[in-house]
N, C-alpha and C positions, 0 to 999 in steps of 0.2 A: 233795896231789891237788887240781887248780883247774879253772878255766875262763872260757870266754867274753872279748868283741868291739864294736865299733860301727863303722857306716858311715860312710864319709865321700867327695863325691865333687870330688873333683879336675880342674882345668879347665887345670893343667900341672905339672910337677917332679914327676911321681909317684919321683923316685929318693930325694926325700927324708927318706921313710922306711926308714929302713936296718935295720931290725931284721925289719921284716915285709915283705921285696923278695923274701923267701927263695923262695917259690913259687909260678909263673907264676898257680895256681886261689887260689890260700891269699892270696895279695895283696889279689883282691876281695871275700874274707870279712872280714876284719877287718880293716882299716884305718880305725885311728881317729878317732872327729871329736874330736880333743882339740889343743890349742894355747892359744892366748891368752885365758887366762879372766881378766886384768887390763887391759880393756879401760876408760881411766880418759875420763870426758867432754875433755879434751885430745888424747885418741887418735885419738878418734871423727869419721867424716867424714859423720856422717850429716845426710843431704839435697842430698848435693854426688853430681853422677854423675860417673861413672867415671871419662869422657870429661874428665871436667874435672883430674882428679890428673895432679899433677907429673910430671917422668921422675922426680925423687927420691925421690916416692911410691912409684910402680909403674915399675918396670923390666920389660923381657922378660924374664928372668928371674928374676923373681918366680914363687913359688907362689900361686895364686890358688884359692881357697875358695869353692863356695857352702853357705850354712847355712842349716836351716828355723829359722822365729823361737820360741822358746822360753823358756818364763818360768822364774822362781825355781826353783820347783816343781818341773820339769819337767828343770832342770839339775840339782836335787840326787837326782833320781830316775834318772836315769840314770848319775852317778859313780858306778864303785865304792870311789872313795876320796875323802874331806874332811878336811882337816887345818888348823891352825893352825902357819905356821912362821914361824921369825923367818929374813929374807935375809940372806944372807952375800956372795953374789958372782955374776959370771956367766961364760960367756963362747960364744964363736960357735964353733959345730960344723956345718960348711959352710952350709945350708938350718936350720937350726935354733941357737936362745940355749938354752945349758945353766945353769941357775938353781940355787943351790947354796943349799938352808934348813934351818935347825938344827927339828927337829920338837917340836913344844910340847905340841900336844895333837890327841889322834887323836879325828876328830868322827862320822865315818863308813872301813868296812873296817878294816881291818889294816894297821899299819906296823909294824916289829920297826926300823928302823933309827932309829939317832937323828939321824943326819943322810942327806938324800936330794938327788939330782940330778934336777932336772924341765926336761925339755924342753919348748920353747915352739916351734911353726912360724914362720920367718921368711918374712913374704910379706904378701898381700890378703887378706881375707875381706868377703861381700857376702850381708846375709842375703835369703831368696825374698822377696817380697811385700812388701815395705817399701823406705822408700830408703837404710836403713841399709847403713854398709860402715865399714870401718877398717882399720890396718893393725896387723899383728900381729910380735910380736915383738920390740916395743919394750921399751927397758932403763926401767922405769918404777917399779922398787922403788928403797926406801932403804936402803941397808945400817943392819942393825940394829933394823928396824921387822920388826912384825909382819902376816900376810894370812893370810885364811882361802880355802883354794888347794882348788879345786873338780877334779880331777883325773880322769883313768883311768889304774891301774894295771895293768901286763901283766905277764904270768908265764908266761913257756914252758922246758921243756925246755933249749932251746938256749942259752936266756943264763943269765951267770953269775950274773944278780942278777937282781932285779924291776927294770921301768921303768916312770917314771911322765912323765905327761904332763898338760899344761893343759889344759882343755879350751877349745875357739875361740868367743869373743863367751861364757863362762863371768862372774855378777857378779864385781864387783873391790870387794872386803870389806879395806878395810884398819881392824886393829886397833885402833888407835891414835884412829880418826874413822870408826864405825860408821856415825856419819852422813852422812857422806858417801859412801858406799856406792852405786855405780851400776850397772845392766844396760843394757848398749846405751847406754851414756853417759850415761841418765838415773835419775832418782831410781829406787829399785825399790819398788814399792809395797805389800809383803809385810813391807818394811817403815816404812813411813810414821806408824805408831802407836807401833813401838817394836823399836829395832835393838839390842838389847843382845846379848850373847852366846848369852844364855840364851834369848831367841829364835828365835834364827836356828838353833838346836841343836832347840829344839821345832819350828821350820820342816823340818827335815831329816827328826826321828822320823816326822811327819806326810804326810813328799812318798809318793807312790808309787813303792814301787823297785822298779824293770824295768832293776837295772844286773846280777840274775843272767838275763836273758833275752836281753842280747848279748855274745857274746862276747868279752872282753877277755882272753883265754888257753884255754888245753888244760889236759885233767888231765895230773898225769906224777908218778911217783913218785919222790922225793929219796932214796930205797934203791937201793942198787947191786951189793947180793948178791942173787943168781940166787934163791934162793927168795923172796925177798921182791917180785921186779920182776916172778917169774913167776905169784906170786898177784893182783897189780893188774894184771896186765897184761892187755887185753882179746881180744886174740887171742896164741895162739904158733904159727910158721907156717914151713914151711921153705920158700925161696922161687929161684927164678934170678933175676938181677936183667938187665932185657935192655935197659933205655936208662937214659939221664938225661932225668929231666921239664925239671928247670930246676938249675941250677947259679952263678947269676952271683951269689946271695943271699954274706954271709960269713960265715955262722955255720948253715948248712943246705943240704942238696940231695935234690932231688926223683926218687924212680925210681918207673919201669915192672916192674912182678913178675909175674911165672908162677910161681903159688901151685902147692907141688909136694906139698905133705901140711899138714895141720891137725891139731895137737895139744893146742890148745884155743881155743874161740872164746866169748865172750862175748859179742859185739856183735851177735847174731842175726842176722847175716850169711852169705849163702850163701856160702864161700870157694873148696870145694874145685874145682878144674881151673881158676882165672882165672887170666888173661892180661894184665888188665887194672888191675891193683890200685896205686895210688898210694902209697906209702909215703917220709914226709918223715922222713927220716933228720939226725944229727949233720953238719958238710961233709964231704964224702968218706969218708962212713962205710963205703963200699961198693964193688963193683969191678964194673963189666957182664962177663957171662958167668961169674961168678962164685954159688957158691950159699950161703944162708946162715942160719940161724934168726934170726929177728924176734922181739921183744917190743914189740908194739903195741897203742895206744890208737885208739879210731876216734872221731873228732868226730862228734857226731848231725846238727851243721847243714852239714855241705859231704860227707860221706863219703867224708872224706882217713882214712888212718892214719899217726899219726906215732909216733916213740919214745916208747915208755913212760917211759923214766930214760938217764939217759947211759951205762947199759951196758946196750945194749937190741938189741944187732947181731954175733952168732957165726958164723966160717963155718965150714961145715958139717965139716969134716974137723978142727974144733978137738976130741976125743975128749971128753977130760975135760969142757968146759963144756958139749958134746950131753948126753953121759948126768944131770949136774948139772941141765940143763933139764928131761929126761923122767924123773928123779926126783921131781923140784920139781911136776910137770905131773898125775903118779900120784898124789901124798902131795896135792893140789890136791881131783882127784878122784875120790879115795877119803872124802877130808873132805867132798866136796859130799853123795855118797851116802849117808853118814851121819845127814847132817843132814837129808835129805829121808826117811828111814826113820823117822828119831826123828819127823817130822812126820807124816807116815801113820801111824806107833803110837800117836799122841796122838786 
């Protein structure tokens, strides 16, 4: 069960994020500002305007970036993920370098893999208020060297794995030559006394984390049997499904529901008679005109519901998996009222 996001705003190529295109409203909730957090003083165009880059620089089709300027601090307070990896390789996935690191040591969140795929945006970045800019995306690791990779991690439902991602104008911590270690191409000043490991790890304990207060994923439950999905699951709802919201995403699609009964709701949500309920489904998890039991989660910050678990979608005339549901649903609560009994006996 997870969550959360960060903003990012975009000045073109919004296609190329592919993972999170999936829904026309869901798009401008989290899209993240993560990309090129190995931004090396060689990279760096700062104090050169825009006006002045190459076509080889910036092409029209470039993604182009604006970022607020942001210190040490302030980058490791909003990754939900910091790690130490060593590179292995890369390679170009249309709009975006896919960066392949054997994982060394987990400094900040959770990684269960030992080896991870990090995308980097391929494009411009130009931070507000300063004449800082650069370009991102550049093949600038060694194979074989070590970096401390300042990231956001995403976890939804619909993909098969977690993805992770750079974050853009993130410092660039190579292993190897702590001291030389730069933000925005220049020294960082955080650490100018003393860049050892063991530092820059008590710099992270110390940053302020506000990376569970944007969202970088939804909850959703890794269980796939019906009692299980229907105990996490925040609402269970029998519904018509009368449009597609959006559908052009490849691993999601967006509908329109006319909520036809509620058989449990958690989300303190008024459900019963809408018309209007957005529910982001698996792709083609659904059929318009079609009716169906839902097991859904509701995000607090956009008031989307999306799937619970990847078996989270019955239609209605499937017998066995209905009654399995309002089994699951009674045996749910009947346990609630229990426990709220034993609370007033006390």
């Amino acid at each position: 069960m997870e969550k959360r996001g960060e903003w990012v705003i975009f000045a073109a190529g919004m296609d190329m994020l592919r993972k999170v295109a999936g829904s026309t409203i869901l798009v401008c909730i989290f899209l993240l500002s993560t990309g090129c957090s190995a931004v090396s003083s060689n990279s760096s165009t700062r104090g050169r305007d825009e006006a002045e880059l190459t076509s080889a620089e910036l092409d029209e089709e470039s993604v182009q970036v604006m970022l607020d300027l942001r210190s040490f601090s302030e980058f490791m307070g909003r990754s939900n993920c910091v790690a130490v990896g060593e590179y292995v390789s890369c390679r170009d996935i249309e709009k975006n370098v896919e960066y392949e690191f054997k994982v060394k040591q987990v400094l900040k969140g959770d990684i269960s893999e030992e080896i991870i795929q990090v995308l980097q945006m391929k494009g411009y970045a130009s931070v507000a208020t300063s004449t800082i800019s650069f370009n991102t995306g550049e093949k600038i690791f060694a194979e074989g060297e070590e970096y401390i990779l300042v990231m956001g991690k995403d976890d939804y439902v619909f993909q098969d794995a977690p993805e992770y991602r750079l974050f853009i104008g993130a410092p660039y911590l190579p292993m190897k030559n702590l001291e030389k270690s730069t933000l925005y191409g220049d020294p960082i000043p955080d650490l100018a006394e003393d860049c050892s490991l063991e530092h820059i790890i008590k710099l992270i304990g110390q940053a302020k984390d506000i990376s569970k207060d944007i969202a970088y994923d939804f909850r959703y439950s890794v269980a796939t049997d019906i009692p299980t999905v229907v105990e996490e699951a925040d609402i269970v709802i029998k519904v018509e499904i009368l449009m597609v919201v959006s559908g052009e995403a490849d691993d999601r699609t967006t509908y329109r529901c006319k909520v036809l009964n509620v058989l449990k709701d958690d989300s303190l949500g008024e459900l019963e008679s809408r018309e209007d309920l957005l529910a982001i489904l698996l792709k083609n998890g659904a059929k318009v005109d079609e009716e169906y039991i839902l097991l859904l989660n509701r995000d607090d910050k956009t008031s989307l519901f999306l799937a619970s678990s990847r078996n989270s979608v019955f239609l209605s005339t499937d017998e066995k998996a209905v009654k399995e549901i309002e089994e699951a649903v009674q045996k749910y609560q009947e346990l609630n009222e229990y426990f709220v009994a034993c609370l007033l006996w006390k």
